[in-house]
N, C-alpha and C positions, 0 to 999 in steps of 0.2 A: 283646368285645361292647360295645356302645354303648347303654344301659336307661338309659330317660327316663323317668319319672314326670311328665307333663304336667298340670299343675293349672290352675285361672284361673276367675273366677266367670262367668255364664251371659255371653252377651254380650262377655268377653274378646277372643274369635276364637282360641280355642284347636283348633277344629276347623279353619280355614286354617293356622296356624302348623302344625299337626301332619300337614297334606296335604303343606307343603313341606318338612319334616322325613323326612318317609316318602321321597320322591323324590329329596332330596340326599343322604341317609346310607345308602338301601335298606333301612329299617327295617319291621317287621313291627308293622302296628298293632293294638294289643291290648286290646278293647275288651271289658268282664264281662257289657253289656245285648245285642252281639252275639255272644260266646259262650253267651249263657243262651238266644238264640233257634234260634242254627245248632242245639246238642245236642237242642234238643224237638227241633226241624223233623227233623232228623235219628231222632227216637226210640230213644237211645243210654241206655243205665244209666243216666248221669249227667242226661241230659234230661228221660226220666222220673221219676224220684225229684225233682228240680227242680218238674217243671210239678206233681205232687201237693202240693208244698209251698204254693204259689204260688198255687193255686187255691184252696189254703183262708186264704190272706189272710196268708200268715209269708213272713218275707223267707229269702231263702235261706241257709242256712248257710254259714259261710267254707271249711269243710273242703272243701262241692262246689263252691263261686267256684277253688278251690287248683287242685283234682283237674283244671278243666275247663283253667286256667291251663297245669297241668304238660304237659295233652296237646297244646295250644298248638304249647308248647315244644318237647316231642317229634317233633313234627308239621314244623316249622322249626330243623335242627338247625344248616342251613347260613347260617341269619341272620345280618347283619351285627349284630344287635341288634334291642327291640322297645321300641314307645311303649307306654308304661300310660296309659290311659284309663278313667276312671272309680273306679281300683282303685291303691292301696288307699286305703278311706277312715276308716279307721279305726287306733290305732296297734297292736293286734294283729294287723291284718291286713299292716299296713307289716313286720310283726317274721314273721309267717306267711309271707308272700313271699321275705323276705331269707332264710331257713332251708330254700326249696323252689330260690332262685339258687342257693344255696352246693352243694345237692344238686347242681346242674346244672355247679358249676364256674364259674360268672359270679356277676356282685352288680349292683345297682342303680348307674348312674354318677353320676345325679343326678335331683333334682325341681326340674326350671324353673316357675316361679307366675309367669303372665300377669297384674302389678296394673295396674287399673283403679279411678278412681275411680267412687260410687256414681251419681254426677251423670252421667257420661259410659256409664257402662254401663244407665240408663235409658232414656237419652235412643236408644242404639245397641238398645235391645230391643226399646222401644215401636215405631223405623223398623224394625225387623226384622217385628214384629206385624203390619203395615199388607201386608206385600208376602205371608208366610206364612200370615197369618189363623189363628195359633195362640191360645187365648185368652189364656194365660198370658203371652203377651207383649204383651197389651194394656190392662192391668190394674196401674197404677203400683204398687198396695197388694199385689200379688201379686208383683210386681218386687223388692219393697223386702224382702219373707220371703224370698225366694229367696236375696240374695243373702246377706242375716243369715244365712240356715240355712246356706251354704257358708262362711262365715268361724268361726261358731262349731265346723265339724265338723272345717274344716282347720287350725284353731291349733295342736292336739295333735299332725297331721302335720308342721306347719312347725317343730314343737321339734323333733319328733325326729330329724328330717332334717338341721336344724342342730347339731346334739350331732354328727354321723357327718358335717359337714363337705360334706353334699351338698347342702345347699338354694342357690335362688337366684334372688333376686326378681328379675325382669324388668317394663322397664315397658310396660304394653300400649299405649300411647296414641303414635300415630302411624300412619305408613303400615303397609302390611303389608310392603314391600319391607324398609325402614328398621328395623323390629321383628327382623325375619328377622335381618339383617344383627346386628343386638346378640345373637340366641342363635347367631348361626355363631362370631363374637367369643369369646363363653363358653365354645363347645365347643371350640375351641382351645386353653386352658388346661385343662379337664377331661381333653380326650383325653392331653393333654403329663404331664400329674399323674398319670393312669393308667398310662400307659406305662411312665412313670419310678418307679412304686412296683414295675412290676414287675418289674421289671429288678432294683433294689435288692433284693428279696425273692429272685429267681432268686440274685443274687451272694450274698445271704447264706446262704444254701443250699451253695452252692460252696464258700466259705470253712466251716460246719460239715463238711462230708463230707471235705475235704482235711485238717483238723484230726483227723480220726479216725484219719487216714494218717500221721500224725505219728508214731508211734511207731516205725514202720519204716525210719525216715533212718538207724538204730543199728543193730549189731549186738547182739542180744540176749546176754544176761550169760550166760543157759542155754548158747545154742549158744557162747560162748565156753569155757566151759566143757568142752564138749564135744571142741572142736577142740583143748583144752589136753591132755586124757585121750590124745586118740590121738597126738599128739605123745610125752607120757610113755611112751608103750607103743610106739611104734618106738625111741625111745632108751632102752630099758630095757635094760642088760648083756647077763645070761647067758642064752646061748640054751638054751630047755627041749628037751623029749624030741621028737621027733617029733611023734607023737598029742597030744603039748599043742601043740605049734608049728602044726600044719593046726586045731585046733580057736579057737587065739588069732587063728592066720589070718581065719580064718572072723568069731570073731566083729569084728576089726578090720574086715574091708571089709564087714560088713552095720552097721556104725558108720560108717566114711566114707559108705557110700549113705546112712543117715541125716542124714547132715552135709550133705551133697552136694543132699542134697533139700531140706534146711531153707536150704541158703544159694539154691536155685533160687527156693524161695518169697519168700524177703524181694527179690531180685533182680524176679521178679513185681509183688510190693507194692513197689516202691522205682520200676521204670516206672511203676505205674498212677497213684501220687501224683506223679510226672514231668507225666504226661498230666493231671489232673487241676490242676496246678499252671499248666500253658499254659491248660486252660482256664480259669480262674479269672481268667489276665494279660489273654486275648481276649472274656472278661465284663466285665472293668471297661475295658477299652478300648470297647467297645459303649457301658457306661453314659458313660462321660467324653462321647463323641460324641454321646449321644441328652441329656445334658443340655446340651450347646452348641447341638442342634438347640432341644431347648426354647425356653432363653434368648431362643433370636432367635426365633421364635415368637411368644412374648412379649412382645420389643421390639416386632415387628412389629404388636403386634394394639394394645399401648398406643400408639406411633407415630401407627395410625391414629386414636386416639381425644381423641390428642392435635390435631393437625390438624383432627378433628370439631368439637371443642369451640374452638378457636381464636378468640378474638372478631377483627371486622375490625379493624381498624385505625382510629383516629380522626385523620378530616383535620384539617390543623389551621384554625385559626380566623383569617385574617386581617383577619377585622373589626376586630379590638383595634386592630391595629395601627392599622389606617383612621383609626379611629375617633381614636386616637391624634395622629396624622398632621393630622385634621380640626382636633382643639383647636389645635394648635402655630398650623394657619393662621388659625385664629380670630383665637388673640394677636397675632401678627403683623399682620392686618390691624385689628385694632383698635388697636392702637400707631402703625401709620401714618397713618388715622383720629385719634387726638388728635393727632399730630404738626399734618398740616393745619388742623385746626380752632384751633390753637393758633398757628399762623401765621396763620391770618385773623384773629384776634381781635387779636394785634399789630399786624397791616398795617392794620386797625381806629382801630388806637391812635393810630397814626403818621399817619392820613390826619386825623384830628381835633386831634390837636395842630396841625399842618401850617394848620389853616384858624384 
């Protein structure tokens, strides 16, 4: 499963990124303000107990945020995965969630944060106020608590998320194509690291249970033992009486069936650690190939980001040169300029002496 904890302060566009999140990955979006409405509307336990709370002015408690959560989940078992919206906001309730996944078999993959800065997500609230005629987004001073009160509430969520290696600031500021395009990026590496932890987890799982099976490569010391005694007792000498001889009979071949059975058993254990051993070589052949798949994965999505970031090229400047080029003819004809001037003023010379 693929669990997104979608965060970003008002005005981000976390509600567009999460429309196209829902539609690329077939994600179940999972929202606490409309699951608190569907359960009234509906008039279920959990709705009830909710809207009494609610109407006397308390906020709801997390245990029925969870409850309404789990039935969600229940509710969508064949989800590729589900956005959190709105939830959790708090970091008991971040730690209350991860403990209702585990129940379910799944965990949180990550929490993508749409940042924006304050100037820019104003400026996108105030245009949003004009066309919605919501008041709170026409009101800079009302803008400006909003977005404090979501930074100060989401700090505690972005440690702890970064502690577990899931957090990941995204920048909001651009197209929504182009935005899109850097959490499809990310989730390539998240889903590649996912994969591959489970895999690794799967193998080592294999390699415990096949290490359990180790004992049975050997012939145990007991049954050696065993097979040593009835040996000694077909080559023992003198042959006894009759009635001892059918009763030694007897007990020798309910001793060979005992042998007979114990060496079928370790023959048992000895294929099933066989079998186990193939699978163990056809687990790590999976993992070698899914981190090769990775790797390039990886290449791929750095590759592209490389190429993004790419600066153009700078033409070069052949002015210098010109300009270059320009001096030289400067000299030049300024040299040839004294040269004449300096021939007139001889030919000068020479006409005055001459008279």
């Amino acid at each position: 499963m693929l669990n997104i904890v979608l965060f970003g302060p008002p005005g981000a566009g976390k509600g567009t990124q999460s429309q196209s999140l829902i539609s690329k990955y077939g994600l179940v979006h999972l929202s606490t303000g409309d699951l608190l409405r569907t359960e009234i509307a509906r008039g279920t336990e959990l709705g009830v107990k909710a809207k009494e709370i609610m109407d006397r002015g308390i906020l709801v408690s997390d245990d029925i945020v969870i409850s309404m959560i789990e039935n969600k989940l229940d509710a969508n078992p064949s989800a590729n995965g589900f956005i959190f919206d709105g939830f959790p906001r708090t970091k008991a309730q971040a730690e209350a969630l991860d403990d209702l996944l585990q129940k379910k078999g799944t965990a949180i993959s990550c929490m993508l944060a749409l940042e924006v800065d304050e100037k820019e997500l104003t400026r996108r609230l105030l245009e949003r106020g004009k066309e919605s005629g919501r008041a709170d987004d026409r009101d800079e001073a009302t803008i400006k608590n909003r977005i404090n009160e979501y930074n100060n509430k989401t700090l505690p969520l972005k440690e702890y998320y970064s502690a577990e290696g899931k957090f990941h600031s995204i920048n909001g500021i651009g197209s929504v194509s182009d935005i899109f395009n850097v959490i499809q990026n990310r989730l390539v590496f998240i889903e590649a690291e996912i994969e591959l932890t489970q895999l690794e987890n799967d193998l080592e799982h294999l390699d415990l249970t096949v290490n359990d099976f180790e004992q049975v490569n050997e012939v145990s010391s007991e049954l050696k033992r065993d097979i040593e005694e009835l040996q000694h007792a077909e080559n023992s000498s003198p042959k006894p009486e009759k009635k001892a001889e059918g009763s030694k009979q007897k007990a020798m071949s309910s001793k060979k069936k005992a042998v007979s059975s114990k060496k079928k058993a370790v023959s048992s254990k000895q294929k099933a650690v066989g079998s186990k051993q193939k699978a163990v070589g056809s687990k790590k052949k999976a993992v070698s190939s899914k981190k090769k798949a990775v790797s390039s994965k990886k290449k791929a999505v750095s590759s592209k980001k490389k190429v993004k970031a790419k600066p153009a090229k700078k033409k070069a400047a052949p002015k210098k040169k010109a300009k270059g080029t320009k001096k030289t003819k400067k000299k030049v004809v300024k040299k040839v300029v004294k040269k004449k001037t300096a021939q007139k003023k001889n030919n000068k010379k020479a006409g005055k002496k001459k008279k």
